[in-house]
Backbone of each chain as ProteinMPNN parsed JSONL, in Angstrom:
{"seq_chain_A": "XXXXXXXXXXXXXXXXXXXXXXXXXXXXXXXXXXXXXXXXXXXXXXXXXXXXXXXXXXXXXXXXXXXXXXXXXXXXXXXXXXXXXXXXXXXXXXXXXXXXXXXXXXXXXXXXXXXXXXXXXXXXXXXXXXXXXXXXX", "coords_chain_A": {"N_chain_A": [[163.206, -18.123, 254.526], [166.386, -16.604, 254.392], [169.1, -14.377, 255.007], [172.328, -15.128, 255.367], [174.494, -12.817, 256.176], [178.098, -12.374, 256.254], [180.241, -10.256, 258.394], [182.384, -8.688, 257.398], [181.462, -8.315, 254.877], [179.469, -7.254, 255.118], [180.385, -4.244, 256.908], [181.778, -3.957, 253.724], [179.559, -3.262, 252.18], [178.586, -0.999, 253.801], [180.821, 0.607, 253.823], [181.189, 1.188, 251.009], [178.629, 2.412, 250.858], [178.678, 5.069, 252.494], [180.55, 6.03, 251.118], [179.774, 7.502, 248.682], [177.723, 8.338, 249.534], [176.034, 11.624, 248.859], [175.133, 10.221, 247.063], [173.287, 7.532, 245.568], [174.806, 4.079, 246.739], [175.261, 0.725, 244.792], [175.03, -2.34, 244.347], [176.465, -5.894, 243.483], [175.777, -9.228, 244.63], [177.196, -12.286, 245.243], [176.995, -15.98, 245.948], [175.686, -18.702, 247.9], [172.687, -20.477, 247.345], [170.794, -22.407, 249.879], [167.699, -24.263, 250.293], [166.27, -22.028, 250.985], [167.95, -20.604, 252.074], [170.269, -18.21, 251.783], [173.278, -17.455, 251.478], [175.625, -14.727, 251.524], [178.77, -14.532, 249.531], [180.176, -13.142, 248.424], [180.871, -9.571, 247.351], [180.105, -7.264, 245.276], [181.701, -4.094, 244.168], [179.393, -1.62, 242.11], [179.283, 0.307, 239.399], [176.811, 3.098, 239.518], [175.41, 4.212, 237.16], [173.54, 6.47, 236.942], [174.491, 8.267, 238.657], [172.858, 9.481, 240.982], [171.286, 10.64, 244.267], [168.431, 9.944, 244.087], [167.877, 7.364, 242.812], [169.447, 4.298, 240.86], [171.016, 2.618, 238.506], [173.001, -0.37, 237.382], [175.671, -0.31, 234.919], [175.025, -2.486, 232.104], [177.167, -3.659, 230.736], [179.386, -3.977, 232.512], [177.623, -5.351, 234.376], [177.154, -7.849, 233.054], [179.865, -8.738, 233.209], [180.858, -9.431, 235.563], [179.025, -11.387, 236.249], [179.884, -13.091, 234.692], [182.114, -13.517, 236.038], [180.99, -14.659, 238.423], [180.089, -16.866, 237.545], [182.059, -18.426, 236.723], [183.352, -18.816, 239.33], [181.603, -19.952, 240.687], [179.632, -18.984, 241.64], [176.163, -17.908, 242.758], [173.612, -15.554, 241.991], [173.07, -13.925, 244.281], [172.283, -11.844, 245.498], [171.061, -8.094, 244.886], [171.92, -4.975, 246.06], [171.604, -1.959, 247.173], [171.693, 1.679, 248.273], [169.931, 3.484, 249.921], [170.258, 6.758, 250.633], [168.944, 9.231, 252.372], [166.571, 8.418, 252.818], [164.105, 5.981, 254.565], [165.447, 2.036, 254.782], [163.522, 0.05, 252.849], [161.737, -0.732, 250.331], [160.986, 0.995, 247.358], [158.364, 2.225, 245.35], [159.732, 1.87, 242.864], [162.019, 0.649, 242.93], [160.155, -1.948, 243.164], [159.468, -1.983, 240.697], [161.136, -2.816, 239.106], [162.325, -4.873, 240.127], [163.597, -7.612, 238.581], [164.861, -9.96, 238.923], [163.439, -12.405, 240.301], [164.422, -14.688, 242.258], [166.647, -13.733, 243.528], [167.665, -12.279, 246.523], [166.456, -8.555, 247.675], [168.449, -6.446, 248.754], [168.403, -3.166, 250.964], [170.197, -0.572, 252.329], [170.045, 1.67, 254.438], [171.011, 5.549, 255.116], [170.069, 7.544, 256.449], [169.522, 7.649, 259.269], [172.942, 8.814, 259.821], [174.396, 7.587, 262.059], [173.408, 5.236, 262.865], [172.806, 3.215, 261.078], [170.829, 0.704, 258.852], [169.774, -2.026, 257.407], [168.066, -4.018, 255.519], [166.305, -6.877, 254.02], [164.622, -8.069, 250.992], [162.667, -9.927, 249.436], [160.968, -9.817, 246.13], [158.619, -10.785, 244.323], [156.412, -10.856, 241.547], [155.121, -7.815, 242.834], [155.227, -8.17, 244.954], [156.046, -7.791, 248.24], [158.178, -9.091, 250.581], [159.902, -9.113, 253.785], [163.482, -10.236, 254.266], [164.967, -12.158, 257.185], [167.794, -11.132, 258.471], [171.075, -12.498, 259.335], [174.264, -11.66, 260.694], [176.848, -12.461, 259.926]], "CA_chain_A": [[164.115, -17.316, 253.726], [167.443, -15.708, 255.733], [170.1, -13.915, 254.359], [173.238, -15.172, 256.034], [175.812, -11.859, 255.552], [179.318, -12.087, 256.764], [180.531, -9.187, 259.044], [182.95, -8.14, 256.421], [180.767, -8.178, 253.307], [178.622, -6.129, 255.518], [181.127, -3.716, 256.449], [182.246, -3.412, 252.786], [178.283, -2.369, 252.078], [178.478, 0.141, 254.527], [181.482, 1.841, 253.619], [180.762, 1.461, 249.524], [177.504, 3.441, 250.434], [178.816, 5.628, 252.779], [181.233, 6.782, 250.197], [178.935, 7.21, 247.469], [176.677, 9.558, 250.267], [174.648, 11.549, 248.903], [174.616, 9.062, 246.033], [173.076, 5.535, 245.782], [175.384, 2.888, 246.001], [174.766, -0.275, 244.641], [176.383, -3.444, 243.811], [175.995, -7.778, 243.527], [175.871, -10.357, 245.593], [176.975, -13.924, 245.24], [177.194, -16.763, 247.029], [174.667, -19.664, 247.577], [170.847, -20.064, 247.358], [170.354, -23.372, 249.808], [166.608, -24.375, 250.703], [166.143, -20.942, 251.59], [169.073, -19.752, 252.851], [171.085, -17.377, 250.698], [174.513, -17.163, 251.966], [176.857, -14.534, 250.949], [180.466, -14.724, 249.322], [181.183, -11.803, 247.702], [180.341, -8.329, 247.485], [180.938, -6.635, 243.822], [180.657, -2.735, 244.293], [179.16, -1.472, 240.76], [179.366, 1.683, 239.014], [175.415, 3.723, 239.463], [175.751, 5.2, 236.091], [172.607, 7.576, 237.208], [174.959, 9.11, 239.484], [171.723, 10.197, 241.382], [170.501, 10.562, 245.367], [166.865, 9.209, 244.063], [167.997, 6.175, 241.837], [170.53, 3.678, 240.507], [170.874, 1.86, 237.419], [173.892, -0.961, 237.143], [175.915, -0.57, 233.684], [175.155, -3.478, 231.474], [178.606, -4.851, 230.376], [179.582, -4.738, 234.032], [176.534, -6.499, 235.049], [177.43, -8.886, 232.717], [181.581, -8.915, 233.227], [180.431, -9.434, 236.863], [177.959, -12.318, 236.367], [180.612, -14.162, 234.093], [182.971, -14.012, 237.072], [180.266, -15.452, 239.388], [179.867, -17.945, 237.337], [183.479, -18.981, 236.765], [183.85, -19.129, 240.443], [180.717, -21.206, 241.108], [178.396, -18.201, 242.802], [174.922, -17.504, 242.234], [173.192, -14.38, 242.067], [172.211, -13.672, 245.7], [171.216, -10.219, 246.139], [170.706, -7.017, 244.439], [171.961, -4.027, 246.479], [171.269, -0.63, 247.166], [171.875, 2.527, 249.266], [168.579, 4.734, 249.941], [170.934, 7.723, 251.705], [168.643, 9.808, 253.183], [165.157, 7.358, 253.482], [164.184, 4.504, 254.934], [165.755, 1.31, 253.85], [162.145, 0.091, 252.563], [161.725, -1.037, 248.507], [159.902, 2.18, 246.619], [157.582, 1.163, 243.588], [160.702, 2.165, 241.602], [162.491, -0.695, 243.436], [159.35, -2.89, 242.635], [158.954, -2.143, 239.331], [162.875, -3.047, 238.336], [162.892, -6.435, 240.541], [163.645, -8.207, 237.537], [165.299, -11.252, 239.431], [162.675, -12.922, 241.661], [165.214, -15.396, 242.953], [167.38, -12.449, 244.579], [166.842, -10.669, 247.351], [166.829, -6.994, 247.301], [169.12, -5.422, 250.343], [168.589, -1.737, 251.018], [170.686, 0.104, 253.528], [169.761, 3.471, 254.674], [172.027, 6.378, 255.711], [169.062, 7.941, 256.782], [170.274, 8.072, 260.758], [174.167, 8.143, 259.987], [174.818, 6.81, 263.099], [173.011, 4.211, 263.143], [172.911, 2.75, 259.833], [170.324, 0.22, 258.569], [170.076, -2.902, 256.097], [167.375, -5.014, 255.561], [166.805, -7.987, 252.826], [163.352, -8.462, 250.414], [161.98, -11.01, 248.457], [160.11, -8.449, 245.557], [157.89, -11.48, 243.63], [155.129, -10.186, 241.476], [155.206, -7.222, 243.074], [154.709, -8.568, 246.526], [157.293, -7.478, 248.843], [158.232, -10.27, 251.962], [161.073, -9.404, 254.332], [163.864, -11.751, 255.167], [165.582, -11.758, 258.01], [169.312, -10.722, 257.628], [172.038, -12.937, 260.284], [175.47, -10.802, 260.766], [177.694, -13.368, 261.225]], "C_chain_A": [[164.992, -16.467, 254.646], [168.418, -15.299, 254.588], [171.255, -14.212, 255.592], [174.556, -14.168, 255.501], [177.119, -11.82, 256.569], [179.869, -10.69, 257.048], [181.35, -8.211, 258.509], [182.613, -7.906, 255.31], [179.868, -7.175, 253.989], [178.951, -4.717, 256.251], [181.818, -3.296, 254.859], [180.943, -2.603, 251.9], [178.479, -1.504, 252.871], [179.678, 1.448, 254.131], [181.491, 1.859, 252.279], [179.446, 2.686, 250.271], [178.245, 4.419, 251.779], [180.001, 6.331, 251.81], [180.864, 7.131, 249.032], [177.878, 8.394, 248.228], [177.006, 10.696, 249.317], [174.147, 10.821, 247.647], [174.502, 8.016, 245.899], [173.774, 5.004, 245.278], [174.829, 1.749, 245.437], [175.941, -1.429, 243.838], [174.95, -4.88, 244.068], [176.633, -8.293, 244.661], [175.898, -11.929, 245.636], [177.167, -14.511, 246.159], [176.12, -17.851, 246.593], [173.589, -19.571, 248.157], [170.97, -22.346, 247.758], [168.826, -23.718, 250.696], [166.331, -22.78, 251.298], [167.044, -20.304, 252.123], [170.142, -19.534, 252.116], [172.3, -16.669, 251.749], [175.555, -16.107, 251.253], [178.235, -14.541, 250.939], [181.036, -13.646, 248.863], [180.312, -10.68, 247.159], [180.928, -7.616, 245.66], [180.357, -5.368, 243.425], [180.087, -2.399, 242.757], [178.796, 0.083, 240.324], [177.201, 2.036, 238.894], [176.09, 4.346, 238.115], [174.707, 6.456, 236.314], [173.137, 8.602, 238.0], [173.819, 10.072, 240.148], [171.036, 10.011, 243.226], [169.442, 10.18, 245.208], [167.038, 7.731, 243.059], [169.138, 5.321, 241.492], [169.864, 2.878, 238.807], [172.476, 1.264, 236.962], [174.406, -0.772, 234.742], [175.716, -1.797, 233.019], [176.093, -4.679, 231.336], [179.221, -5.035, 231.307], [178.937, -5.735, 234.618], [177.289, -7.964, 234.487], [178.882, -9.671, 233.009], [181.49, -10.096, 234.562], [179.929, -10.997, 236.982], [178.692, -13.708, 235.463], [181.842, -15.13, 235.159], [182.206, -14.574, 238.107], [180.454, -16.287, 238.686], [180.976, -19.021, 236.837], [184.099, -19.253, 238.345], [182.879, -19.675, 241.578], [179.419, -20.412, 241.555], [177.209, -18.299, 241.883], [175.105, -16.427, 242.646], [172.337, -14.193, 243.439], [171.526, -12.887, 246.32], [171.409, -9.574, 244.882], [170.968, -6.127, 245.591], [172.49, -2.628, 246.615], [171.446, 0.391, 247.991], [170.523, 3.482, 249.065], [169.706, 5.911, 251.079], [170.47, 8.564, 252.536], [166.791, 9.505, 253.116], [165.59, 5.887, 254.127], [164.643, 3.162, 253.599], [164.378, -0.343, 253.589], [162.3, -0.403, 250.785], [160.733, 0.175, 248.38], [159.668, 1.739, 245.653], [158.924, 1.191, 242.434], [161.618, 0.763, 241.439], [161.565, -1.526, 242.526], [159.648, -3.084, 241.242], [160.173, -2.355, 238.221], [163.396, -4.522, 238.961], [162.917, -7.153, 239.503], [163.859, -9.654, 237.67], [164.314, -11.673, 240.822], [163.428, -13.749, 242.391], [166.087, -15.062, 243.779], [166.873, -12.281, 245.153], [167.228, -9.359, 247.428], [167.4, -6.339, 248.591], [169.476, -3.951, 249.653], [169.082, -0.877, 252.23], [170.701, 1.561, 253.298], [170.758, 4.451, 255.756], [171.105, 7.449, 256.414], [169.719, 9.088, 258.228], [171.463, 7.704, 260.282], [174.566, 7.382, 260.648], [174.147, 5.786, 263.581], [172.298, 3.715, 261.831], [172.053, 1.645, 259.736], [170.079, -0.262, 257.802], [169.087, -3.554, 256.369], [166.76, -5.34, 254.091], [165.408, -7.77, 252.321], [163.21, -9.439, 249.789], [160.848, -10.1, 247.383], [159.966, -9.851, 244.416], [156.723, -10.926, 243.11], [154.562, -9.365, 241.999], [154.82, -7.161, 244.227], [156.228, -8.696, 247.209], [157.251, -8.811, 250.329], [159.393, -10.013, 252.295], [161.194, -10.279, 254.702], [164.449, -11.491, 255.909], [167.432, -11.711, 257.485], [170.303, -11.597, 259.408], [172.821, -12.528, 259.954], [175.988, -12.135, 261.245], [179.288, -13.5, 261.122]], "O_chain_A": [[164.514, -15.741, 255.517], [168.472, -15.824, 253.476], [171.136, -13.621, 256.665], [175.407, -14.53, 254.689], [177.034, -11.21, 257.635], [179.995, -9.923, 256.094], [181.265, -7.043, 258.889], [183.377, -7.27, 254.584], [179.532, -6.205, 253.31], [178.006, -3.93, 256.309], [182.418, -2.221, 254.852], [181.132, -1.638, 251.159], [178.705, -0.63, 252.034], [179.541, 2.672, 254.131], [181.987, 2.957, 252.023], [179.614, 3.878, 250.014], [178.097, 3.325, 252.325], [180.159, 7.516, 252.104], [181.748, 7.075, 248.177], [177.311, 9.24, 247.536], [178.174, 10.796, 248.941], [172.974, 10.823, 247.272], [175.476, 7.278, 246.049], [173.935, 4.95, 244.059], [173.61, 1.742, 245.615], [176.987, -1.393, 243.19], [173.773, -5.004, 244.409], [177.593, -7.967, 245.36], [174.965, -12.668, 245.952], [177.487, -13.988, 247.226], [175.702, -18.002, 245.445], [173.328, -18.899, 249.154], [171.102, -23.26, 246.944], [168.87, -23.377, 251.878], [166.192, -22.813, 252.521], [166.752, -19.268, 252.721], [170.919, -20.427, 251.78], [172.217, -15.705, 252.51], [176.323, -16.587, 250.42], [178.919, -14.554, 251.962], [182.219, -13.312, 248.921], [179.222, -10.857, 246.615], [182.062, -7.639, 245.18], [179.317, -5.159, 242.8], [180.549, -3.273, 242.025], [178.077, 0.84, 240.976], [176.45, 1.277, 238.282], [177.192, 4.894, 238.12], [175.088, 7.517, 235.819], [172.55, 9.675, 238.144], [173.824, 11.28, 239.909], [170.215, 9.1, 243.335], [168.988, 9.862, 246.307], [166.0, 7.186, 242.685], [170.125, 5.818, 242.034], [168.754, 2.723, 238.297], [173.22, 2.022, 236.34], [173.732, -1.019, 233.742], [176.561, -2.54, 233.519], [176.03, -5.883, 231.583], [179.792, -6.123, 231.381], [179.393, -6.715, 235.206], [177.803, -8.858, 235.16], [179.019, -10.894, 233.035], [181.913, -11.252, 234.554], [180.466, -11.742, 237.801], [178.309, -14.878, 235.476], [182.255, -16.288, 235.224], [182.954, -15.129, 238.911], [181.381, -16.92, 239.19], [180.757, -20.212, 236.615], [185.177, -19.822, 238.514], [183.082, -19.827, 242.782], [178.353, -20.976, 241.801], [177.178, -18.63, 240.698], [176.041, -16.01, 243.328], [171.117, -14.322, 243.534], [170.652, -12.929, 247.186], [171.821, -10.183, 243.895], [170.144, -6.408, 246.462], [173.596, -2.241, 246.238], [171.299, -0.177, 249.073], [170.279, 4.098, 248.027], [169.773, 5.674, 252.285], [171.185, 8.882, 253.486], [165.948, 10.369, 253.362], [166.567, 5.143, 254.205], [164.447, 3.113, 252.385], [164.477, -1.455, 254.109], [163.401, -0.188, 250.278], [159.804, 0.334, 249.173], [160.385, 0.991, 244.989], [158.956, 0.579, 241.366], [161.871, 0.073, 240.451], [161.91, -1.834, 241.385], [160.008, -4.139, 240.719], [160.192, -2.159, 237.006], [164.376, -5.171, 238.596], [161.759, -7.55, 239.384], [163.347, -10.495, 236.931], [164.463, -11.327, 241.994], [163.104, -13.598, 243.569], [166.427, -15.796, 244.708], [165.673, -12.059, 244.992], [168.409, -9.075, 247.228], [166.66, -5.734, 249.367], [170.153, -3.57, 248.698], [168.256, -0.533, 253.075], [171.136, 2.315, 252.428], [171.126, 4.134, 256.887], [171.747, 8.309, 257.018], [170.09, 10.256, 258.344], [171.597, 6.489, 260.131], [175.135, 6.394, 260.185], [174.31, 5.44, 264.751], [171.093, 3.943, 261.718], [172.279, 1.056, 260.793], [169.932, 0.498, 256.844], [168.989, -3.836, 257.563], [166.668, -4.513, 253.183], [164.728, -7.216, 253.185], [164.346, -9.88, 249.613], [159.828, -9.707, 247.95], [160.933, -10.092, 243.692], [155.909, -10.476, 243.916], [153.347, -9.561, 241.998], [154.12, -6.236, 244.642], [157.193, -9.387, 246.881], [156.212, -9.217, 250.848], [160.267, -10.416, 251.527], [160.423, -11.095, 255.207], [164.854, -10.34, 255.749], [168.015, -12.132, 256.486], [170.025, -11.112, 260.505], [172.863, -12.609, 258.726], [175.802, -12.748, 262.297], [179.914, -14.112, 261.988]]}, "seq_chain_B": "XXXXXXXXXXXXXXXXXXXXXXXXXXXXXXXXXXXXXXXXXXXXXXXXXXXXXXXXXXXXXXXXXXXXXXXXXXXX", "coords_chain_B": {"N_chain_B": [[177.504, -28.377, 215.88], [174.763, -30.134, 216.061], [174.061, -33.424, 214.385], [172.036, -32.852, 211.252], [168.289, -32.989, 211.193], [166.097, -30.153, 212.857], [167.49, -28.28, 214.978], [170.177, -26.881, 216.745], [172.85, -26.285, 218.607], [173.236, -23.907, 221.127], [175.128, -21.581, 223.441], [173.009, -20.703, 226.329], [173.869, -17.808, 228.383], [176.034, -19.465, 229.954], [175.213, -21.94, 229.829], [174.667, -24.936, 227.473], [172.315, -24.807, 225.45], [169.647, -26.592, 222.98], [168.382, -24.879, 220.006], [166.078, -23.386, 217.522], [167.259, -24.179, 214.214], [168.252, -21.318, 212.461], [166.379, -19.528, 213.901], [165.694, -16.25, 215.043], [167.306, -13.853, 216.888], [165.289, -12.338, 218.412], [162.96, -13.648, 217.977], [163.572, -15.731, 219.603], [163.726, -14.678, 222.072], [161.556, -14.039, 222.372], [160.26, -16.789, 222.376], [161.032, -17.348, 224.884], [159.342, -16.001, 226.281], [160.85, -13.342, 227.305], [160.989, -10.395, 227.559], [162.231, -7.607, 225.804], [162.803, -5.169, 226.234], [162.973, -5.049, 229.113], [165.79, -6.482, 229.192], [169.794, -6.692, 228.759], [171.246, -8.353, 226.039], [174.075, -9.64, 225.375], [175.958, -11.168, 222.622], [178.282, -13.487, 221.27], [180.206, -12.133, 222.334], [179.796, -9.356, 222.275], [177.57, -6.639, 222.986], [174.396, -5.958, 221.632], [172.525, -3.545, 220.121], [169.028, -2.962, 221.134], [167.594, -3.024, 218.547], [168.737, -4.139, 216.673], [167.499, -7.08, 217.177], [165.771, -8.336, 216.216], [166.418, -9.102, 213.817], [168.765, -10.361, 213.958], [170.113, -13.332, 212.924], [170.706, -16.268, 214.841], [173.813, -18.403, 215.135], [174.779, -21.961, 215.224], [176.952, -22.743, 218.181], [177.011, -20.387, 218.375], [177.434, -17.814, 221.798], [175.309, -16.597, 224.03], [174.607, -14.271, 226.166], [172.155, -13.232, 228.393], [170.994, -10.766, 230.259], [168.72, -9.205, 232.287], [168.276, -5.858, 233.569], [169.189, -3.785, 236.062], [167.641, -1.952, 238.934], [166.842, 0.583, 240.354], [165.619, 2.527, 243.278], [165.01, 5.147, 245.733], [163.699, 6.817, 244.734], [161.487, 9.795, 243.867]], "CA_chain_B": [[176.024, -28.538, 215.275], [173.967, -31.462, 215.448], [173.635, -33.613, 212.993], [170.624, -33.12, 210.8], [166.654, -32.066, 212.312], [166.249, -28.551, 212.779], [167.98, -27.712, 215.906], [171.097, -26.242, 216.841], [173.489, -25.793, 219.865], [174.066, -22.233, 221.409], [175.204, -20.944, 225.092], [173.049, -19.099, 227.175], [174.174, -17.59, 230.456], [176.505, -20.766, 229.951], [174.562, -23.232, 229.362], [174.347, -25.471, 226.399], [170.717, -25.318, 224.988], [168.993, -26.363, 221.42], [167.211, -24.133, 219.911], [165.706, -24.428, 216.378], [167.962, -23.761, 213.046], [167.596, -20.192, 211.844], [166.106, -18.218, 214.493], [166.495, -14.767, 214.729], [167.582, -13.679, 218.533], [163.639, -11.464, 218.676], [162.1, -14.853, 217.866], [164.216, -16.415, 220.438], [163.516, -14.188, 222.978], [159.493, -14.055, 222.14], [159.809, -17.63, 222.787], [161.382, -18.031, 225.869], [158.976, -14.855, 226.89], [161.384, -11.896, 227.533], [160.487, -8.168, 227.044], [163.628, -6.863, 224.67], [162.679, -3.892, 227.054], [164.19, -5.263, 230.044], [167.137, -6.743, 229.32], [170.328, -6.386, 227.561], [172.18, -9.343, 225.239], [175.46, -10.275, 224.528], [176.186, -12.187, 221.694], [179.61, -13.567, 221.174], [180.643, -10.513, 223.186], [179.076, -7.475, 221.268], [176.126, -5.883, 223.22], [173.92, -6.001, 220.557], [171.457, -3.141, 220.424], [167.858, -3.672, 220.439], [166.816, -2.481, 217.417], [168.95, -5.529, 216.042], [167.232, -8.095, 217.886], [164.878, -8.98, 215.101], [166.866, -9.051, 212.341], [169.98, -10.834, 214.103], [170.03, -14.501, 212.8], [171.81, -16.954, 215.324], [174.228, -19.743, 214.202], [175.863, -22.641, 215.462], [177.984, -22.026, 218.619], [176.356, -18.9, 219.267], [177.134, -17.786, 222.453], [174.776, -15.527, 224.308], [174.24, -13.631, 227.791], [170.955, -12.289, 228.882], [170.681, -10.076, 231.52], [167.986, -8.246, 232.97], [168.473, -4.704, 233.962], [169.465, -3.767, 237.379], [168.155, -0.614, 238.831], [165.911, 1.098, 240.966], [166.09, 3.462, 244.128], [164.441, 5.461, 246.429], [162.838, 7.967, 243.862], [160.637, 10.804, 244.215]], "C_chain_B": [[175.806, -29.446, 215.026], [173.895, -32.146, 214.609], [172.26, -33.705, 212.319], [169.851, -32.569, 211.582], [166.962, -30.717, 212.137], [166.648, -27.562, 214.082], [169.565, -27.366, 216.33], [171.762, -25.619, 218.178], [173.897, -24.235, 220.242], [174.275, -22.607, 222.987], [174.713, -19.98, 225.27], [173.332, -18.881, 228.276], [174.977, -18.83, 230.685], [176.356, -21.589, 230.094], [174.326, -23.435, 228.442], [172.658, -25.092, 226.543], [170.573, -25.238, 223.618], [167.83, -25.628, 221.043], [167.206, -24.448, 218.289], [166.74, -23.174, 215.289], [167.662, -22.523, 212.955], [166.846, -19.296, 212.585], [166.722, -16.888, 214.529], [166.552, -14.738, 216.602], [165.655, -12.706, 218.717], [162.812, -12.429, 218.684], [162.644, -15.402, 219.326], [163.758, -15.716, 221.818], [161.848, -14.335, 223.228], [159.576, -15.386, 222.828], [159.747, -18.03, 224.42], [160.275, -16.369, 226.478], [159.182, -13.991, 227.947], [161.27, -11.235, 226.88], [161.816, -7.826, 226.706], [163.686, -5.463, 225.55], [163.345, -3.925, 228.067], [165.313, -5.705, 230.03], [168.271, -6.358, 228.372], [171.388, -8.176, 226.929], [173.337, -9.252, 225.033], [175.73, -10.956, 223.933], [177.742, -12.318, 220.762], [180.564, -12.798, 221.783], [180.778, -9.346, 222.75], [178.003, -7.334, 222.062], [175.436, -5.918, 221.954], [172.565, -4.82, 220.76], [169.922, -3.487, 219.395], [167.202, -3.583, 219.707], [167.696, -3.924, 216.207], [168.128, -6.671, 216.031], [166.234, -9.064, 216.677], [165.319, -9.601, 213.764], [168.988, -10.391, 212.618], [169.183, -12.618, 214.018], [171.194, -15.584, 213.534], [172.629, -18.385, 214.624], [174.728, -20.552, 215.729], [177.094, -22.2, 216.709], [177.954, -21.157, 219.354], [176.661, -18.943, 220.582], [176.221, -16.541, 223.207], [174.836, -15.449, 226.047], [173.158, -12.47, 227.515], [170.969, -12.14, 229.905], [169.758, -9.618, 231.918], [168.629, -6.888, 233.677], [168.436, -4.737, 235.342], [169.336, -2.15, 237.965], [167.212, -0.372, 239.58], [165.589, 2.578, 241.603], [165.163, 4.147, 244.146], [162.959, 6.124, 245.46], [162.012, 8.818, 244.462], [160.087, 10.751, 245.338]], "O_chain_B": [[176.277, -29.995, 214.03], [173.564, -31.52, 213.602], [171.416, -34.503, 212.726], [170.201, -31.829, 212.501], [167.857, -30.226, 211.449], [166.26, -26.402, 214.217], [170.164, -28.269, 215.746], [171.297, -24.625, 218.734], [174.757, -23.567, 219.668], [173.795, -23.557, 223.605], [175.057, -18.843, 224.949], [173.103, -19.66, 229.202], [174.641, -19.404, 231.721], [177.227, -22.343, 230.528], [173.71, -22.532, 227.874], [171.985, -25.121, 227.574], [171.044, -24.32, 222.945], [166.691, -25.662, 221.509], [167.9, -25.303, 217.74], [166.914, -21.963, 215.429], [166.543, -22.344, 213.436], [166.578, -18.226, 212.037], [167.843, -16.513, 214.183], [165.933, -15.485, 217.361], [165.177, -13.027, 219.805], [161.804, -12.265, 219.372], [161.777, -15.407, 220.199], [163.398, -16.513, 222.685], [161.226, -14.711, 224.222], [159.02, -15.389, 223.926], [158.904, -18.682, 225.038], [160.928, -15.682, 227.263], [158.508, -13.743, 228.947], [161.397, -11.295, 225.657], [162.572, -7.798, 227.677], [164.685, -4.749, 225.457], [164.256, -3.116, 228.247], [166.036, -5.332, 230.954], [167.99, -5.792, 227.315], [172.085, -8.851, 227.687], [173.561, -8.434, 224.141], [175.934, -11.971, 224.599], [178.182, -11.552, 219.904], [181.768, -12.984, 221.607], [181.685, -8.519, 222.836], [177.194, -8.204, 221.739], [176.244, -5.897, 221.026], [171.639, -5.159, 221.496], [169.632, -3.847, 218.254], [166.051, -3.984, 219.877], [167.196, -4.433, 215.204], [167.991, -7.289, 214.975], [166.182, -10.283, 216.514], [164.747, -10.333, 212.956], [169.838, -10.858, 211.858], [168.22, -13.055, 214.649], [172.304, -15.772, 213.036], [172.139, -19.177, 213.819], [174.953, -20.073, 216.84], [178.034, -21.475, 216.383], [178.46, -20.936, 220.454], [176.322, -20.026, 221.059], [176.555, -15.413, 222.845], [175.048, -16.334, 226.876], [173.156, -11.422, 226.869], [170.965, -13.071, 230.71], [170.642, -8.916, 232.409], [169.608, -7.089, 234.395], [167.754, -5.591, 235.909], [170.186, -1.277, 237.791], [166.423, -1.316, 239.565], [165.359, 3.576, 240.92], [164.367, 4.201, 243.208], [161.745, 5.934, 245.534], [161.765, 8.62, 245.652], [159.313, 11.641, 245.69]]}, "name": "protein", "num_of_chains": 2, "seq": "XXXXXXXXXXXXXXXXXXXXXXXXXXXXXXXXXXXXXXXXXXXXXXXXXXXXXXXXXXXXXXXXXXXXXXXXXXXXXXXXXXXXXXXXXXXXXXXXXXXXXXXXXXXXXXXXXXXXXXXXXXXXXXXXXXXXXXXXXXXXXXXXXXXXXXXXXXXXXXXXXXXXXXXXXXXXXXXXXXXXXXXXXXXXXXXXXXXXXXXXXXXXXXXXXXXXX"}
């Protein structure tokens, strides 16, 4: 399981959640899911309606607006992600207990150390967490 | 709509599938076993809240989108 993220989709995570500091960003992720290797294509920032430093929660009819335009332009659902701004970027049971999509993986980047910023991918199955590795490319 | 038997074309998440005549979307969901708790529906493109879900009878056509909720974060 790898997450292949393009240097510009991962740049546009970094500065969505750095503009969103001290509040969790979060957004989708399409692209393709092949033998294990979840490539992304596109980054789709998304309104936190919790407007909250400890939480997120995607609006509905976006989710869905969102998930119509993946699927009019061929993507799957590739990630789920998140900004933790001042923890580690780690899944918290809250995470767990909202993985709803086992076929995603869950990327959490932490603002933690500003200056040195941190992203890494999950697999959150039955409440069994498995990092994947993340390629910048 | 089919002809005849007791099944019936809808879209979910855009895909054709038959499901049987006369369900209600709460049946529908029971079957395919999703929690009305996690997600939210679209049907024809109305959110539908879930206090409907039982009582909404699908037809013919129907199209629907189920989502699952999206949400988490650091917490406490």
């Amino acid at each position: 399981m790898t997450l292949l993220l393009p240097v510009e989709i991962w740049q546009k995570l970094l500065e969505h959640s750095r503009r969103e500091k001290p509040l969790e960003a979060c957004g989708i992720l399409g692209g393709t899911l092949e033998q294990e290797v979840y490539g992304v294509a596109a980054y789709y920032p998304m309104n936190n309606t919790e407007k909250s430093s400890l939480s997120f929660f995607m609006d509905p009819q976006e989710q869905i607006t969102i998930f119509k335009v993946m699927r009019e332009k061929g993507e799957e659902l590739v990630g789920v992600f998140h900004s933790h701004p001042h923890s580690q970027a780690y899944p918290s049971a809250k995470d767990v207990s909202m993985a709803y999509y086992p076929q995603a993986l869950y990327i959490i980047l932490s603002l933690e150390k500003e200056a040195s910023p941190t992203i890494r991918a999950f697999s959150i199955v039955d409440g069994v967490i498995k990092e994947a590795p993340i390629k910048i490319c | 709509m089919l002809g005849g038997g007791c099944i019936m074309q809808v879209t979910i998440n855009g895909k054709p599938q038959e499901i049987p005549v006369g369900i209600t979307l709460g049946n529908l969901l029971a079957q395919k076993e999703l929690r009305p708790e996690m997600l939210t529906v679209e049907l024809n493109e109305v959110i539908l809240p879930r206090e409907h879900f039982d009582h909404t009878r699908l037809s013919p056509g129907d199209s629907l989108e189920l989502i699952f909720f999206m949400g988490g974060g650091r917490g406490r």
